[in-house]
N, C-alpha and C positions, 0 to 999 in steps of 0.2 A: 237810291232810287234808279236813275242812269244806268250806274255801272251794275248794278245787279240786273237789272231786266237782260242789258246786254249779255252780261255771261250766261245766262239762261236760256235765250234765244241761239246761240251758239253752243252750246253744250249738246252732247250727243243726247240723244232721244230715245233716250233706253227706259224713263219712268223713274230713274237716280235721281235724276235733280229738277227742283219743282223751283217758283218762285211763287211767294205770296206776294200776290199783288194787291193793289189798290187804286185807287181814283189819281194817287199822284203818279204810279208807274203806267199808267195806261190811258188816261183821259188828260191829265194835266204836262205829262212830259214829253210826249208827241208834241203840242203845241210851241212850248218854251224852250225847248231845246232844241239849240241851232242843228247838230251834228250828233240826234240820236241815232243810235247804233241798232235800232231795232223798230218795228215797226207795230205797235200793239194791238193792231185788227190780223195780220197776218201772219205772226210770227211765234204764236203760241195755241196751243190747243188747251180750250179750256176745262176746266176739271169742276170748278164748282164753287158760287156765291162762300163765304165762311161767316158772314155778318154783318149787320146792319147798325150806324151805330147815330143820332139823329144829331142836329143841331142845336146848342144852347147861345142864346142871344141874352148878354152879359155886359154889367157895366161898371165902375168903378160905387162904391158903396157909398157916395154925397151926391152921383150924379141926378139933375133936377129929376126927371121923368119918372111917374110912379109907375106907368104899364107901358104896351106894347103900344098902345095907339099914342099918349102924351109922348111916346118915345120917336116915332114914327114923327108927328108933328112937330116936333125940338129938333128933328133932322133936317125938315124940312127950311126951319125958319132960321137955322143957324148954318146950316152949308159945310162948307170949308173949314169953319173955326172948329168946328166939332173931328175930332183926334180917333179914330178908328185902326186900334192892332191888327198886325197881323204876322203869322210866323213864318214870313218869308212866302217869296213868289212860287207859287206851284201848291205851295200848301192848302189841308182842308180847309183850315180858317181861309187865307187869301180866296179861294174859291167861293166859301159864303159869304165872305164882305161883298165880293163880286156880283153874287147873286144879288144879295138883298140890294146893292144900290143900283144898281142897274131894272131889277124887275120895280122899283118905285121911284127913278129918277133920283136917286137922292146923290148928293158929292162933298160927302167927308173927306177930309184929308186923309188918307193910308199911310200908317206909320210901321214899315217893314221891321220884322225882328229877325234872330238866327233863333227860331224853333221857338216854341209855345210858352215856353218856362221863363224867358225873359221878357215874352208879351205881358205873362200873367203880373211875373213880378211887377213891371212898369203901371198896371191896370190897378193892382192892390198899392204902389204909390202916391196912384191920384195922376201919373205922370200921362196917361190915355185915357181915353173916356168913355169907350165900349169895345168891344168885341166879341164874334162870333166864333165858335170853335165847338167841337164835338163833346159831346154829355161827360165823358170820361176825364176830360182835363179837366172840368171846371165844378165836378157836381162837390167836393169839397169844401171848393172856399164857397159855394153858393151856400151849403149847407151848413158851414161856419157864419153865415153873415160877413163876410169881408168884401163878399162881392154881392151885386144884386141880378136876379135874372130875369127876363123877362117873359122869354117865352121859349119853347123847343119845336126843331121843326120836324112837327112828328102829328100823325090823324090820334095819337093816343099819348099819357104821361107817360113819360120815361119812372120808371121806378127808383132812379137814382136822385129821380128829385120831383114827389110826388107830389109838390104842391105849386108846382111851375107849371102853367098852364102849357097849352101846346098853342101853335099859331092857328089851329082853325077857331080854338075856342080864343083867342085874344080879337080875332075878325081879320086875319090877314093868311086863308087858306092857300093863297099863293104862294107865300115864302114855303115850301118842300124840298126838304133837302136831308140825303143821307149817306155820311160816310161809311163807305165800304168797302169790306176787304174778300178777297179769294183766290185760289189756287191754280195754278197756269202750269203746264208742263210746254217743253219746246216743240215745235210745230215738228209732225212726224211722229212724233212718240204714236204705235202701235194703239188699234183703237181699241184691243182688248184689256192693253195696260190701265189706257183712261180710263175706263170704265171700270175695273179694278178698283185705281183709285180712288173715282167717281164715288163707288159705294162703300169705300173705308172713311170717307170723309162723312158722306151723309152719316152712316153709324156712329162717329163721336160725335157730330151735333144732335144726335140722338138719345146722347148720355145726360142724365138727369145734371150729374155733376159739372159736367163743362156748360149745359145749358147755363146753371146755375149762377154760373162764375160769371160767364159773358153777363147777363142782368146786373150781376153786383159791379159791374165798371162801365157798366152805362151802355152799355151793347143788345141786340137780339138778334133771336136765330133765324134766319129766314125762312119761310113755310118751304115746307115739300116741295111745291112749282116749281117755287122760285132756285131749288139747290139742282135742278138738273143739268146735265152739262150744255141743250140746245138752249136753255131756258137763260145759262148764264151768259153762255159767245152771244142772245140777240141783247139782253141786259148792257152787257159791253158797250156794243157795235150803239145800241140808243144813247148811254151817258155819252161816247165820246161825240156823235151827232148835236145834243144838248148842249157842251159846254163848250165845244173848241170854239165857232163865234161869238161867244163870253169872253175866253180868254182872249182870243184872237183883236176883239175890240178896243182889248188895255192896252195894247203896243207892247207889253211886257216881254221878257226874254230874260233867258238865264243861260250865256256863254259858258 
């Protein structure tokens, strides 16, 4: 995440070298990292949204709570004792643990992992007791029965798991939250190249078949608007406004 934005921001500006960004190279690593090497509001020209991908609120498959609100009030009445994953600081999960306890006062304990796959495993041992993480990692074992879900934070079902309600319809429209990913060229790249690229990117999320793919992993495309290149730099500039006093809050850092 680090080292790539940095080479990218450094790389000549010729429209050669792109970096696919996300919420952790440009909203979360500005924040946490002491001695980043790049600056993600000024150091890139942006090219354009690639995907939207929502949040599933997840829990080990005996935990008490049968929905989003007995879930919500079991957080509330047990605090601390209550064991919340996450795949390391910076990460989307770490960001929606963040979100969700903070936007309802709640304070689980956060149990750091190195990457999603050993949260998961630890959640399907009964060894954590919930966590939050994007539709793609978890719609699986959700769908397996090995884990149980609660809701997604999304106005509409994720199709990867259509019987999971989303959070407006559980009664808690506040939690909104969506992992996202897109395309950066280094700052200076020619505005004709962006715009080039601009509209080779729209044309394959305009491919029936890449659409296709993105739904079947728990992803979607973003409307038209939202894939312009003015429409993604203010998109940007608003997440990182949003979350740096989130993270900033934690005391967190990653030397």
């Amino acid at each position: 995440m680090e080292a790539g934005g940095g080479r990218v921001a450094a790389a000549e500006p010729d429209g050669y070298t792109l970096l696919a960004g996300s919420m952790g190279s440009h909203v979360a690593a500005p924040v946490l990292y002491g001695n980043l090497k790049y600056d993600s509001t000024r150091d890139f020209e942006p090219i354009g949204l690639t995907a939207h991908a929502p949040v599933a609120i997840v829990a080990r498959e005996d935990f008490p709570p049968e929905d989003m609100k007995s879930l919500m009030a079991y957080l509330k009445e047990h605090g601390e004792s209550v064991k919340q994953a996450h795949g390391g600081v910076g990460s989307s999960s770490h960001m929606a643990c963040l979100l969700l306890t903070s936007q309802f006062g709640l304070r689980p304990t956060l149990i750091a992992y190195r990457g999603t796959g050993q949260a998961i495993n630890d959640l399907l041992a009964g060894h954590v007791d919930f966590f939050c993480e994007q539709v793609v990692s978890v719609a699986a074992q959700v769908n397996g029965g090995t884990i149980k879900a609660y809701a997604v934070s999304a106005s509409e079902r994720s199709p990867s798991l259509p019987a999971v309600p989303t959070t407006v319809e559980a009664g808690f429209p506040k939690f909104q939250m969506s992992i996202w990913s897109g395309m950066f060229a280094p700052k200076g790249t020619p505005k004709e190249v962006t715009a080039k690229l601009a509209a080779a990117l729209d044309q394959a999320l305009d491919d029936s078949a890449m659409r296709n793919r993105l739904t079947e992993l728990g992803a979607s495309v973003p409307r038209k608007e939202e894939r312009t290149q003015d429409a993604f730099d203010r998109f940007v500039k608003a997440e990182v406004a949003r979350w740096a006093p989130i993270l900033r809050a934690t005391g967190a850092s990653v030397n």
